[in-house]
Predicted model as a PDB file, atoms N, CA, C, CB and O in Angstrom, pLDDT in the B-factor column:
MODEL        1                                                                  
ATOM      1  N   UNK A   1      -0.991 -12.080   4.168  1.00 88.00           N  
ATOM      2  CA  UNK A   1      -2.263 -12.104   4.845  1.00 88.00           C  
ATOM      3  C   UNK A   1      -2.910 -10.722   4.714  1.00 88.00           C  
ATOM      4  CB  UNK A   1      -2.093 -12.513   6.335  1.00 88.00           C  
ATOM      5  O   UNK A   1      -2.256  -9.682   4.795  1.00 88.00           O  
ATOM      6  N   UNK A   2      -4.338 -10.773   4.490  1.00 94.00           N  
ATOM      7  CA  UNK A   2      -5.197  -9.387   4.289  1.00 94.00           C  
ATOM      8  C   UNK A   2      -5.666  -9.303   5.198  1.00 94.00           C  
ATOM      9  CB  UNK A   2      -6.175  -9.154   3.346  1.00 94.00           C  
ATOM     10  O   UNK A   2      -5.770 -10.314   5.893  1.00 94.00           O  
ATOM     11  N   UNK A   3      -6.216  -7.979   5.674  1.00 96.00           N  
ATOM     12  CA  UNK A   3      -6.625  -8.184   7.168  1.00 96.00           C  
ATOM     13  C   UNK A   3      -7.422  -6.513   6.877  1.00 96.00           C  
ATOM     14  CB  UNK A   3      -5.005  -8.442   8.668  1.00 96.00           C  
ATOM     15  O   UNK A   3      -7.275  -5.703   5.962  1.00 96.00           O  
ATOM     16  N   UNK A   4      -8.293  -6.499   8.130  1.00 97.00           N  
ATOM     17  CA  UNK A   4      -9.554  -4.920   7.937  1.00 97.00           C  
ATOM     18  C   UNK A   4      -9.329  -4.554   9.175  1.00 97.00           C  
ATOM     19  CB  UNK A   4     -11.573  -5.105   7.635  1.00 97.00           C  
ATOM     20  O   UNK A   4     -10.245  -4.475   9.993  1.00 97.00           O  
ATOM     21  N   UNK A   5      -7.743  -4.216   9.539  1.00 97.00           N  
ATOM     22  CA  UNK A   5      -7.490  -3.484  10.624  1.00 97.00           C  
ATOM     23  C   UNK A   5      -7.957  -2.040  10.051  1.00 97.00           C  
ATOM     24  CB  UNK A   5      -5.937  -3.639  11.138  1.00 97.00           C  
ATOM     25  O   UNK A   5      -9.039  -1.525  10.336  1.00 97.00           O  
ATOM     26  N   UNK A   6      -7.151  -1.565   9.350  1.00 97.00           N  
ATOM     27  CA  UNK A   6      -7.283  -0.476   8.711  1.00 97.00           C  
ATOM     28  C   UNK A   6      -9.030   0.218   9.131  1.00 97.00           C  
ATOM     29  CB  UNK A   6      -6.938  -0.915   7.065  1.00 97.00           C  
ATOM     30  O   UNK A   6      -9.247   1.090   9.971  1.00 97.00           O  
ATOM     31  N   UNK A   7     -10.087  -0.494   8.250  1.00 97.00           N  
ATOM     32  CA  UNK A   7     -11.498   0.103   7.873  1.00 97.00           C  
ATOM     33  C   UNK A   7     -12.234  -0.566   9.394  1.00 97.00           C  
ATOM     34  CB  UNK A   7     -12.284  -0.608   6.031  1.00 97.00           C  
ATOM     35  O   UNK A   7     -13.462  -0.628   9.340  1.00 97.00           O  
ATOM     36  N   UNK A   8     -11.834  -0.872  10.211  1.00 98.00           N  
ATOM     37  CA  UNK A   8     -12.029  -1.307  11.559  1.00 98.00           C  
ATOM     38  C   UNK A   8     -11.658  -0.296  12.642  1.00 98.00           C  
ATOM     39  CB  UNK A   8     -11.271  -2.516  11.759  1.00 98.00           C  
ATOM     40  O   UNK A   8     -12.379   0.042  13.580  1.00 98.00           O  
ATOM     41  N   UNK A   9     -10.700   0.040  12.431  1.00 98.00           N  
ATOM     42  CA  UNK A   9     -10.232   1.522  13.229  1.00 98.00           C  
ATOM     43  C   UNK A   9     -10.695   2.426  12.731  1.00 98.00           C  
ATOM     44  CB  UNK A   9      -8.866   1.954  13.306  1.00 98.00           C  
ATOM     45  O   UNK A   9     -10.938   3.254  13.608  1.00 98.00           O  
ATOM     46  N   UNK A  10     -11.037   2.848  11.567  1.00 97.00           N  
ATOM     47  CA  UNK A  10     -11.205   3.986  11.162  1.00 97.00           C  
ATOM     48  C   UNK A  10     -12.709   3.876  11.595  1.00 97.00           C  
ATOM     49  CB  UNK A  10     -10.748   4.295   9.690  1.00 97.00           C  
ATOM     50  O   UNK A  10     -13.248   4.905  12.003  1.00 97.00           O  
ATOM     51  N   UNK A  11     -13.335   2.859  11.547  1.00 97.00           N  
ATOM     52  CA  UNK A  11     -14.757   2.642  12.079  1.00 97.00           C  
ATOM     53  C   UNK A  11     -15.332   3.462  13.032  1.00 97.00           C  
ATOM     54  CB  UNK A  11     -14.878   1.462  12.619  1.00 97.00           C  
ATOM     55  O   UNK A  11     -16.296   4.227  13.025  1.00 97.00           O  
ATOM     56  N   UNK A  12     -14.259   3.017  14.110  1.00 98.00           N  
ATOM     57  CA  UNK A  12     -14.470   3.767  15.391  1.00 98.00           C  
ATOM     58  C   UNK A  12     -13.737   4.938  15.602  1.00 98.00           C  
ATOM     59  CB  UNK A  12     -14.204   2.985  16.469  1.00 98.00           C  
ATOM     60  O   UNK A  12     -13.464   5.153  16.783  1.00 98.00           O  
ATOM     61  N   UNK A  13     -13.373   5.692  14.847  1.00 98.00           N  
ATOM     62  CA  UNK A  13     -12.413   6.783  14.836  1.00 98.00           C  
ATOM     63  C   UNK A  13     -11.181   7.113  16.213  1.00 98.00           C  
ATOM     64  CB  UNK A  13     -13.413   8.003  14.684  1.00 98.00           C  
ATOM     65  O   UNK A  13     -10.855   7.980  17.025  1.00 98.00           O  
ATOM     66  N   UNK A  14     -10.780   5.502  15.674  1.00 98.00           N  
ATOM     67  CA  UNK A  14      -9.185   5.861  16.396  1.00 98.00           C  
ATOM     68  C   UNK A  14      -7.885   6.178  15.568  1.00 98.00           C  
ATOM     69  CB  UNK A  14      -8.674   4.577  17.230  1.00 98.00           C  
ATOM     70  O   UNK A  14      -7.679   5.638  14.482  1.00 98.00           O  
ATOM     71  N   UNK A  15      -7.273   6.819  15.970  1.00 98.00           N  
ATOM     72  CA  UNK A  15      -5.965   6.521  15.382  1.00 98.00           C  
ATOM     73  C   UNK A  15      -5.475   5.496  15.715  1.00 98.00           C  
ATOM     74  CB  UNK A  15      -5.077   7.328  15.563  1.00 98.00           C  
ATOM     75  O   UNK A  15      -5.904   4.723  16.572  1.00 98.00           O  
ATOM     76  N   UNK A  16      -4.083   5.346  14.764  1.00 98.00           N  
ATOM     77  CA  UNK A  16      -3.090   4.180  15.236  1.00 98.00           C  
ATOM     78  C   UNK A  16      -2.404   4.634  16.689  1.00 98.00           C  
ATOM     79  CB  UNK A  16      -1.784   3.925  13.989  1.00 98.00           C  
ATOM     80  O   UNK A  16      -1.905   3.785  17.428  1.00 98.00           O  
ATOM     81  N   UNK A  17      -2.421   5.667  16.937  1.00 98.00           N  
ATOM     82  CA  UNK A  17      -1.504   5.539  18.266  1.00 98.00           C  
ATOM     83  C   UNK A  17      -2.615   5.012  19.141  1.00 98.00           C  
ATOM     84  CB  UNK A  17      -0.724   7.078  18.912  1.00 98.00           C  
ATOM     85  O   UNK A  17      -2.359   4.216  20.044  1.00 98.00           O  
ATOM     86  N   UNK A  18      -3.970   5.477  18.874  1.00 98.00           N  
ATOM     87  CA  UNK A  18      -5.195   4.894  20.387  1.00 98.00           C  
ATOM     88  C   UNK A  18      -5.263   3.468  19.911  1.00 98.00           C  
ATOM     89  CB  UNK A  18      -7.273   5.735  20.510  1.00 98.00           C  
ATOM     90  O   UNK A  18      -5.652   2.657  20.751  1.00 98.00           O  
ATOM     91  N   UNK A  19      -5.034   3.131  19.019  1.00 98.00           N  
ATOM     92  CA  UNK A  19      -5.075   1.526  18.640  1.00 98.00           C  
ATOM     93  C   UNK A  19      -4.241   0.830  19.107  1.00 98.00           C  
ATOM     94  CB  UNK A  19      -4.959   1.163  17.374  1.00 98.00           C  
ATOM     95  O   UNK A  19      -4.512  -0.079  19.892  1.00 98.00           O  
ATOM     96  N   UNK A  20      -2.451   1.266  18.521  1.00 98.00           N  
ATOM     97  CA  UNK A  20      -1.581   0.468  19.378  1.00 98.00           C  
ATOM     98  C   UNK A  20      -1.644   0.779  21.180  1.00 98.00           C  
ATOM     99  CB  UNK A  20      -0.060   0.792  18.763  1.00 98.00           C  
ATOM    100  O   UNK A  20      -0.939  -0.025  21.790  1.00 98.00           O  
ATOM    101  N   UNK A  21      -2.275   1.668  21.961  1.00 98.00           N  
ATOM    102  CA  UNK A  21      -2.046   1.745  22.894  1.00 98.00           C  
ATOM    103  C   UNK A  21      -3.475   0.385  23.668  1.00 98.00           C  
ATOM    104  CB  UNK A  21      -1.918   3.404  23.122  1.00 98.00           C  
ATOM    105  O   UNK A  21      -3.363  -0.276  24.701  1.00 98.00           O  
ATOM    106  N   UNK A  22      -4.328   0.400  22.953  1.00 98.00           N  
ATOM    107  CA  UNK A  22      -4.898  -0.414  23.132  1.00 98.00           C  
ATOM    108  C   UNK A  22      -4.485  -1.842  23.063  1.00 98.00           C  
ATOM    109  CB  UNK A  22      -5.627  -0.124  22.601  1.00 98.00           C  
ATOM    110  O   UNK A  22      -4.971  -2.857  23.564  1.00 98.00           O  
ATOM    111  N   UNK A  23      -3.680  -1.680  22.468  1.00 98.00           N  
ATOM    112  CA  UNK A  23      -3.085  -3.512  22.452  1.00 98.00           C  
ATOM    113  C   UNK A  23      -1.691  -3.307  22.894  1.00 98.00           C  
ATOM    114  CB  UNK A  23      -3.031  -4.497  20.644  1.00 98.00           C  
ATOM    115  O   UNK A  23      -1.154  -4.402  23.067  1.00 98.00           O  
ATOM    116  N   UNK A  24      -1.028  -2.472  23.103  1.00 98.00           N  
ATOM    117  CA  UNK A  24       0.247  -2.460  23.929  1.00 98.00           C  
ATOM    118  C   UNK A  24       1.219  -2.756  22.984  1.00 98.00           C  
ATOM    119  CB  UNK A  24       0.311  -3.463  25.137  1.00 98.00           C  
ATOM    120  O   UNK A  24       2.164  -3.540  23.075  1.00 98.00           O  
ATOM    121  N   UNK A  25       0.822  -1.915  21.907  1.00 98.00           N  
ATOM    122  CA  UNK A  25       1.980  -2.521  20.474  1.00 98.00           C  
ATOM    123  C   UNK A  25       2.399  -0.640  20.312  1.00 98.00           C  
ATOM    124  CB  UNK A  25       0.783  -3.642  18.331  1.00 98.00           C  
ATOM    125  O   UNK A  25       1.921   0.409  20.745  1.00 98.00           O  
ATOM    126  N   UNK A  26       3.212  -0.925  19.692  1.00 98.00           N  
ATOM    127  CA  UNK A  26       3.567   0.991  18.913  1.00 98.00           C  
ATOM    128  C   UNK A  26       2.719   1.084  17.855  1.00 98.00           C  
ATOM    129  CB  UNK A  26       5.366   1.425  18.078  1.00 98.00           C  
ATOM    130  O   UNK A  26       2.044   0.204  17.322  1.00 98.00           O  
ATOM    131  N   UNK A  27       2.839   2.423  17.565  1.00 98.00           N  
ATOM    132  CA  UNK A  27       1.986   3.151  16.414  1.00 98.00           C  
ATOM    133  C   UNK A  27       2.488   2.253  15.037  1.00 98.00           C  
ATOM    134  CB  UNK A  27       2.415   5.071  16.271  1.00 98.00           C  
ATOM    135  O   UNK A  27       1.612   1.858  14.267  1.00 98.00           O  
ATOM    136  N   UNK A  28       4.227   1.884  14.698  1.00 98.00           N  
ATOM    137  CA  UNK A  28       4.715   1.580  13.676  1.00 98.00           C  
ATOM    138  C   UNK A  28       4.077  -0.157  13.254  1.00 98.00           C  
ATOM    139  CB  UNK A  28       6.296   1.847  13.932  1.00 98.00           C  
ATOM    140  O   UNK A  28       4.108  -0.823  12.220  1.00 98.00           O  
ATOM    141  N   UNK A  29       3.604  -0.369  14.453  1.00 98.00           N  
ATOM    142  CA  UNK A  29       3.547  -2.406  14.485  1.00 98.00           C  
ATOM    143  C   UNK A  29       1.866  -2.043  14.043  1.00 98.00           C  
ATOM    144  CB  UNK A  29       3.905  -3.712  16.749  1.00 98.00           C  
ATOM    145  O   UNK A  29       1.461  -2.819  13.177  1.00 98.00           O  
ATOM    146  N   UNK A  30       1.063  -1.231  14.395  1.00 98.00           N  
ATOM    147  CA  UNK A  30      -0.223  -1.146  13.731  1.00 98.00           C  
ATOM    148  C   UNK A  30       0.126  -0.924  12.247  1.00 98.00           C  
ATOM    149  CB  UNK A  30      -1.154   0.029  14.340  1.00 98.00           C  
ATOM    150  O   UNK A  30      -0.221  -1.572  11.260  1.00 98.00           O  
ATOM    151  N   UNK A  31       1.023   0.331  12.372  1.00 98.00           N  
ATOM    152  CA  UNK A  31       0.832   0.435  10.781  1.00 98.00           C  
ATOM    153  C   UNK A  31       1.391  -0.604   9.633  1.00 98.00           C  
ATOM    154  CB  UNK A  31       1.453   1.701  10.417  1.00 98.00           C  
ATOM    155  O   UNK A  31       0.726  -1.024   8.687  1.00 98.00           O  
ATOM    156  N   UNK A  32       2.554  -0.876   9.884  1.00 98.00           N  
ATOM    157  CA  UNK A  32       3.024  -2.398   9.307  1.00 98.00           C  
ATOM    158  C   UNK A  32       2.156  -3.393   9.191  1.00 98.00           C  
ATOM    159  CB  UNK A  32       3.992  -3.047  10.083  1.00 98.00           C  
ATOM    160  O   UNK A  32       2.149  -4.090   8.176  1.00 98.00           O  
ATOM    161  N   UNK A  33       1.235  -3.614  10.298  1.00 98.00           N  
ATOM    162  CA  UNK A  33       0.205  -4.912  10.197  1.00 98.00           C  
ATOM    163  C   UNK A  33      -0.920  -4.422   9.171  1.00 98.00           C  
ATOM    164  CB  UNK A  33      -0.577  -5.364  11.840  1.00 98.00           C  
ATOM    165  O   UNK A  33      -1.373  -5.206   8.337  1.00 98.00           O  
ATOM    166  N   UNK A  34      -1.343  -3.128   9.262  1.00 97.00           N  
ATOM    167  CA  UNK A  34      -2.810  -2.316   8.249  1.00 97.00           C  
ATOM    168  C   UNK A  34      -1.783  -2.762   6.950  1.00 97.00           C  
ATOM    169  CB  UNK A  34      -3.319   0.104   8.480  1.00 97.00           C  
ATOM    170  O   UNK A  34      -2.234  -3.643   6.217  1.00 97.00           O  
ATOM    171  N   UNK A  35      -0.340  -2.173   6.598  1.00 96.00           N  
ATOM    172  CA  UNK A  35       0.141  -2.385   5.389  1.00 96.00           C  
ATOM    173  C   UNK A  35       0.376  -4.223   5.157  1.00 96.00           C  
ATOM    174  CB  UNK A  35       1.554  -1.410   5.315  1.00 96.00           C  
ATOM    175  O   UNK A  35       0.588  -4.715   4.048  1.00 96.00           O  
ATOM    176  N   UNK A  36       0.330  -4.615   5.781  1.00 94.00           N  
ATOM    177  CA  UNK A  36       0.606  -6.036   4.898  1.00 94.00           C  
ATOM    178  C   UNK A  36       2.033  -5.899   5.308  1.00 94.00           C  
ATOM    179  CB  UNK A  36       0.260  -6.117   2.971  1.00 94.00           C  
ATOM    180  O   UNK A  36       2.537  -6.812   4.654  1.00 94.00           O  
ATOM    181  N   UNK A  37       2.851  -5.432   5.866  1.00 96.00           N  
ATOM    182  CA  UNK A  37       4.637  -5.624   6.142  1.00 96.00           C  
ATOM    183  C   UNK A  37       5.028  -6.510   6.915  1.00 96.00           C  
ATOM    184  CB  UNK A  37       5.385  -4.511   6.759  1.00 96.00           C  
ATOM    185  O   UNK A  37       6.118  -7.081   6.953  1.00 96.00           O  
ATOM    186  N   UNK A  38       3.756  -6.680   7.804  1.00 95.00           N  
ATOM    187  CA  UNK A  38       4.437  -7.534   9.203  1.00 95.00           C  
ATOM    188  C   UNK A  38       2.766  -8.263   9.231  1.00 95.00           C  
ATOM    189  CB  UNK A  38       5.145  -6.251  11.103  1.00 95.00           C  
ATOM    190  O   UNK A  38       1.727  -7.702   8.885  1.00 95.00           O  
ATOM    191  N   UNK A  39       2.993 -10.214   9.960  1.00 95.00           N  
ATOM    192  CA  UNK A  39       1.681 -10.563   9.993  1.00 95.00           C  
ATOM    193  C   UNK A  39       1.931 -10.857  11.501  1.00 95.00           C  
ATOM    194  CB  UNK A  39       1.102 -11.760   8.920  1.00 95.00           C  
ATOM    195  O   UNK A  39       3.002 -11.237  11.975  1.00 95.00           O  
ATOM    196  N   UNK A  40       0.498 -10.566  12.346  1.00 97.00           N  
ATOM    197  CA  UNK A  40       1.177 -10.409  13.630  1.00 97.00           C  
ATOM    198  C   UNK A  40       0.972 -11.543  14.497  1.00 97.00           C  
ATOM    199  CB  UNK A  40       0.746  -9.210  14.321  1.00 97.00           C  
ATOM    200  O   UNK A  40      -0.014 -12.179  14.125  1.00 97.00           O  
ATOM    201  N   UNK A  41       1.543 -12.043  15.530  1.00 97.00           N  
ATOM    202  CA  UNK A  41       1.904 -13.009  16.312  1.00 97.00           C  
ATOM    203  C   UNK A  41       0.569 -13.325  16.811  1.00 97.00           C  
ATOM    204  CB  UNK A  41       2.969 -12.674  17.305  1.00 97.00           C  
ATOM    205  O   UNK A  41      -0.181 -12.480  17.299  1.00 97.00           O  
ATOM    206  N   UNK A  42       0.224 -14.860  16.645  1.00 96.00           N  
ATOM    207  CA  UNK A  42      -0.797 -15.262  17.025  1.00 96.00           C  
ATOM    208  C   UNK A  42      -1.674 -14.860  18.286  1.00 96.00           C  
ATOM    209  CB  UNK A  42      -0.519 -16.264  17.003  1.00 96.00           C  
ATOM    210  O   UNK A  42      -2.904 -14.810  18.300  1.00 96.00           O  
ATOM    211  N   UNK A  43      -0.776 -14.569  19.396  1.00 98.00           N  
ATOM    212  CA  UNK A  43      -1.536 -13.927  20.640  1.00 98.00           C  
ATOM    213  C   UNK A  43      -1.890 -12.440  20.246  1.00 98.00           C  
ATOM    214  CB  UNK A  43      -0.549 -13.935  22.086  1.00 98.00           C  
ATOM    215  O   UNK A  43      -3.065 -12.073  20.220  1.00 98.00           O  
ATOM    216  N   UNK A  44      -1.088 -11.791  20.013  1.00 98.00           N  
ATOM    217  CA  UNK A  44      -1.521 -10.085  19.126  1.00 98.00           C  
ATOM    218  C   UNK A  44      -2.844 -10.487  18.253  1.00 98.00           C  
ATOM    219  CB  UNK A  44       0.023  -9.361  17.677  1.00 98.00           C  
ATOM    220  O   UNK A  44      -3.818  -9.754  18.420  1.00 98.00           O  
ATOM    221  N   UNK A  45      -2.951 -11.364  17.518  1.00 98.00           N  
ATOM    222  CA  UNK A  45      -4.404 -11.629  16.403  1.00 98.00           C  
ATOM    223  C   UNK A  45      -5.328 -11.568  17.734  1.00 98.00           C  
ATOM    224  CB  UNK A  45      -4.563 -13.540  15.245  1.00 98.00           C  
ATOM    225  O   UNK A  45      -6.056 -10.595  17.926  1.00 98.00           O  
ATOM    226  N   UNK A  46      -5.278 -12.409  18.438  1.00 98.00           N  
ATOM    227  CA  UNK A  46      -6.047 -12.393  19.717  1.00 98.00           C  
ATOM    228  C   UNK A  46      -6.811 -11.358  20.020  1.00 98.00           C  
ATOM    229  CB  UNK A  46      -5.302 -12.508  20.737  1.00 98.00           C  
ATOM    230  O   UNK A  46      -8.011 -11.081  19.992  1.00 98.00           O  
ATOM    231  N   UNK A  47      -5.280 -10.588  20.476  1.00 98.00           N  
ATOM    232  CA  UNK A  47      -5.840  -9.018  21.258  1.00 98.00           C  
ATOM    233  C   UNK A  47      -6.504  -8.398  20.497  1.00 98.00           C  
ATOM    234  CB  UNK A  47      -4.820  -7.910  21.706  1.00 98.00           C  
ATOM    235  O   UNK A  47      -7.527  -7.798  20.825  1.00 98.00           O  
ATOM    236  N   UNK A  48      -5.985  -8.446  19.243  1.00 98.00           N  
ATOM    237  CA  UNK A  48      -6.743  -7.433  18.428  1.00 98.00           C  
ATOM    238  C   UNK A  48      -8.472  -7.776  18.269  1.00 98.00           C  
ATOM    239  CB  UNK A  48      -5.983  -7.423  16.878  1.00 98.00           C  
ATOM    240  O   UNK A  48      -9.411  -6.983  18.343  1.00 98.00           O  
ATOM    241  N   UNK A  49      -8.482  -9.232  18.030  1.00 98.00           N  
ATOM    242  CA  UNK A  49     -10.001  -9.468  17.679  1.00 98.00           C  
ATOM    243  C   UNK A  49     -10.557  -9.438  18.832  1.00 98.00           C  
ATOM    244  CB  UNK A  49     -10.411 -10.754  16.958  1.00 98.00           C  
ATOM    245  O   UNK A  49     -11.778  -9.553  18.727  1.00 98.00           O  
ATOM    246  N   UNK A  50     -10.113  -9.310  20.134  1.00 98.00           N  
ATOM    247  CA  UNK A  50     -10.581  -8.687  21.269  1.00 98.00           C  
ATOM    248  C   UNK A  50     -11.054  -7.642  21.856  1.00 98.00           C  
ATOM    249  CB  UNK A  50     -10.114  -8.746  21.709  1.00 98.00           C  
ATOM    250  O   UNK A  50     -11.870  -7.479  22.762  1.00 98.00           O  
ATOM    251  N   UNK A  51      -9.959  -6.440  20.735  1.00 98.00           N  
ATOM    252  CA  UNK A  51     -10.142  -5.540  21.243  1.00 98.00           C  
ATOM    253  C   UNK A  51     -11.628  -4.999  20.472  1.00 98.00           C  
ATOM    254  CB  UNK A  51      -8.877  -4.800  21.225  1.00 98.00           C  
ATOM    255  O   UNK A  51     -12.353  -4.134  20.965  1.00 98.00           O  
ATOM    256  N   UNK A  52     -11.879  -5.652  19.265  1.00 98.00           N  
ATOM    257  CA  UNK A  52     -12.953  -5.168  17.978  1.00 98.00           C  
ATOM    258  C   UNK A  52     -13.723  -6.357  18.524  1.00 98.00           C  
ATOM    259  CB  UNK A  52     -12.409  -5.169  15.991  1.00 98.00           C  
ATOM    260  O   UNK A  52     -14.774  -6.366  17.882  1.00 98.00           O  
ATOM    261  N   UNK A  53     -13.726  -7.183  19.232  1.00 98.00           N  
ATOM    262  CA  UNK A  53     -14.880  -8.145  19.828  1.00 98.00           C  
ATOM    263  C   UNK A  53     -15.778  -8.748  18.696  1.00 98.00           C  
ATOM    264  CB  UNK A  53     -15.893  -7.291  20.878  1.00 98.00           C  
ATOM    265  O   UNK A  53     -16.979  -8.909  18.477  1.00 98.00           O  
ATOM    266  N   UNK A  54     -14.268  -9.062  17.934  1.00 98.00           N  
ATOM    267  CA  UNK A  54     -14.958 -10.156  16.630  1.00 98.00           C  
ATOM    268  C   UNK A  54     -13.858 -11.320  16.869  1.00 98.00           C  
ATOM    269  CB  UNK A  54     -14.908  -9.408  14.590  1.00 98.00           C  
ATOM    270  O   UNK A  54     -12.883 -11.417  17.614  1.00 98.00           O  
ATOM    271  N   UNK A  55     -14.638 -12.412  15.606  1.00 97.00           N  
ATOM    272  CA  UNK A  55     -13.814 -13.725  15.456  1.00 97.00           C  
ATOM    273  C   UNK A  55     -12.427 -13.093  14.675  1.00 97.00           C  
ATOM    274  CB  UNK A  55     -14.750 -15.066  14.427  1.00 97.00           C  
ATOM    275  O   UNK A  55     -12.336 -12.181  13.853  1.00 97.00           O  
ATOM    276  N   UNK A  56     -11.425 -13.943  15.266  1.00 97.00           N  
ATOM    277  CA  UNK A  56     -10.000 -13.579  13.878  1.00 97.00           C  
ATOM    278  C   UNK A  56     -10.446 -13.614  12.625  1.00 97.00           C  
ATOM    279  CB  UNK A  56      -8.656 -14.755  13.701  1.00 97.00           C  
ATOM    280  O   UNK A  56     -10.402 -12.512  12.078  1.00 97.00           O  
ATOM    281  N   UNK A  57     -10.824 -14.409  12.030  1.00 95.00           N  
ATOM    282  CA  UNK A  57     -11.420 -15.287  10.795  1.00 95.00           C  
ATOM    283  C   UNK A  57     -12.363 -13.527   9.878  1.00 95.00           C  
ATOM    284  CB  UNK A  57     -12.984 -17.096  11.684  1.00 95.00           C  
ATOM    285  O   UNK A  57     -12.842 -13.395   8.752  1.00 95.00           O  
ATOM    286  N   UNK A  58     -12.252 -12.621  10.949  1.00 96.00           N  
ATOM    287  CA  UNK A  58     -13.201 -11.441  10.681  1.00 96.00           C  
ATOM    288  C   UNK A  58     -12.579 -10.441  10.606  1.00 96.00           C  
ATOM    289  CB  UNK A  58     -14.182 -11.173  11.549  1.00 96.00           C  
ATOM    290  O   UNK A  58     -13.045  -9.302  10.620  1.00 96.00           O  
ATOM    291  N   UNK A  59     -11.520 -10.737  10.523  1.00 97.00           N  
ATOM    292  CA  UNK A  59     -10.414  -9.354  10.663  1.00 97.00           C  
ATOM    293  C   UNK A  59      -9.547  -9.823   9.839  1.00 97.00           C  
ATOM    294  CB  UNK A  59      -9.629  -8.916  12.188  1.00 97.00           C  
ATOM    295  O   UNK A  59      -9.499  -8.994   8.930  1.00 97.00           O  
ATOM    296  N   UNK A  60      -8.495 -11.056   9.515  1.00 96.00           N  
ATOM    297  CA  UNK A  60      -7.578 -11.336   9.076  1.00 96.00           C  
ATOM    298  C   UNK A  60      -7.899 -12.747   7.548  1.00 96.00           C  
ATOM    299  CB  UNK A  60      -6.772 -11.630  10.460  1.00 96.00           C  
ATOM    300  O   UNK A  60      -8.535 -13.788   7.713  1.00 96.00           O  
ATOM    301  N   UNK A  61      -7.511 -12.485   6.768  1.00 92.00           N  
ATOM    302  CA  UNK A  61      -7.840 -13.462   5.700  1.00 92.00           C  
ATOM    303  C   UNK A  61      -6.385 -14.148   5.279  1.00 92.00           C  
ATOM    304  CB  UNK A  61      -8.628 -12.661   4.361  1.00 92.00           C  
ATOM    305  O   UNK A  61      -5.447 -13.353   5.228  1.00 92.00           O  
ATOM    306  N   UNK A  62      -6.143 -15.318   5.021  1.00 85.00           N  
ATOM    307  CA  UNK A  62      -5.090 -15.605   4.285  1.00 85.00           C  
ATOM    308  C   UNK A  62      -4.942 -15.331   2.766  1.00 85.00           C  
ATOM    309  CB  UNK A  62      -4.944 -16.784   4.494  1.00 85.00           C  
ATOM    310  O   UNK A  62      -5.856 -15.329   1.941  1.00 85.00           O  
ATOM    311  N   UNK A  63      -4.035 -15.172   2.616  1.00 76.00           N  
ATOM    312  CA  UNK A  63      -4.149 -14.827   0.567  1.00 76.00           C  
ATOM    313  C   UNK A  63      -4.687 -16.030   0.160  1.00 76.00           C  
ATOM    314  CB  UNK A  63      -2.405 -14.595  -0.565  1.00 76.00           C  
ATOM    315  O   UNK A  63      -5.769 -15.898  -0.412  1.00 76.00           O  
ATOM    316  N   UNK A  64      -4.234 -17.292   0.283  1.00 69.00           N  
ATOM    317  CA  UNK A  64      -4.464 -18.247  -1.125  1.00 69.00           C  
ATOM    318  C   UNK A  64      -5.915 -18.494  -0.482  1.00 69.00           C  
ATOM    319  CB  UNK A  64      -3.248 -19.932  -1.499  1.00 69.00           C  
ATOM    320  O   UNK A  64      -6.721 -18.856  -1.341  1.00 69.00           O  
ATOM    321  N   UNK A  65      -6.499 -18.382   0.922  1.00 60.00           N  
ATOM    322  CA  UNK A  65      -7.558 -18.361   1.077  1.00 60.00           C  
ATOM    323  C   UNK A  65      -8.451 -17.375   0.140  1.00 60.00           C  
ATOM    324  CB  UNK A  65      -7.576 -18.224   2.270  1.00 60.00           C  
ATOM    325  O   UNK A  65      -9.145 -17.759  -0.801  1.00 60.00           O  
ATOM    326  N   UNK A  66      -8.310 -16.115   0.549  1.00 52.00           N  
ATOM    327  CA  UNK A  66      -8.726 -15.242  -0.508  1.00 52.00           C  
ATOM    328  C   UNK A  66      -9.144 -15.299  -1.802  1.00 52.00           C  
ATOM    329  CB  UNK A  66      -8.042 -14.660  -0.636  1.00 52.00           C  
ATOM    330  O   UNK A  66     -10.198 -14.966  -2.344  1.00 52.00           O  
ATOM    331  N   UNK A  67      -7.762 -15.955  -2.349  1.00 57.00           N  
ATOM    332  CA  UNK A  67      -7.699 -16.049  -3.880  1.00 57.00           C  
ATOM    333  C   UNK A  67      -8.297 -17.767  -4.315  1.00 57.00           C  
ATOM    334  CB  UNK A  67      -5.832 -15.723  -4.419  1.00 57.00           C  
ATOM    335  O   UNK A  67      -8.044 -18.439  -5.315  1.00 57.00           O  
ATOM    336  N   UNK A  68      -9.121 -18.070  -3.165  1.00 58.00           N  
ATOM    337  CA  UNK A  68      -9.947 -19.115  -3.560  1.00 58.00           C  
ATOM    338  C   UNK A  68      -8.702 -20.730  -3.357  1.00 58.00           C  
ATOM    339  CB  UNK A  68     -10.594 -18.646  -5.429  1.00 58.00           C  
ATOM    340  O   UNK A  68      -9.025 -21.911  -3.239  1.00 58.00           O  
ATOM    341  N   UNK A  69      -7.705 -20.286  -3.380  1.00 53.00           N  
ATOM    342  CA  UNK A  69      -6.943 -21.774  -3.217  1.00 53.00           C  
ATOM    343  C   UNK A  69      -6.167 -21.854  -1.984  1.00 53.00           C  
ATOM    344  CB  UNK A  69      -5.868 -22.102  -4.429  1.00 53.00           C  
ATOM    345  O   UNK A  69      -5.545 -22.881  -1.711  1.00 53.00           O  
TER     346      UNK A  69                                                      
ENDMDL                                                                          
END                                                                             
C-alpha cells in the first residue's frame, strides 16, 4: 500500500515524533508506515485521516489499485 503520510507531514512541518504523538503511535510505527514496512490497522488509517482531516482514500492507495488493476 502507498500512502502521502510522508509529503502530508512534512506539509505541516511536523516531525515524526509530533506525528506519532498525535496519534499515540511511536516515532518507529510512523516511520515504517511513510516506508511502506508496515500497513497500518484499520482504526490507526482512521486516526490518521483524522488527524490530516481528509478521506482515507486521500492518504492511502492500494498498489494494484495504483497500478490500474
Amino acid at each position: 500500500m502507498r500512502n502521502q503520510l510522508k509529503v502530508l507531514r512534512a506539509e505541516r512541518d511536523w516531525s515524526q515524533g509530533e506525528l506519532a504523538q498525535r496519534l499515540g503511535v511511536s516515532r518507529q510505527s510512523v516511520n515504517a508506515i511513510e516506508t511502506g514496512k508496515y500497513d497500518p490497522s484499520l482504526p490507526l488509517a482512521f486516526r490518521i485521516a483524522r488527524v490530516f482531516n481528509l478521506p482515507i482514500e486521500a492518504i492511502f492507495a492500494d498498489d494494484a489499485a495504483a497500478e490500474g488493476g
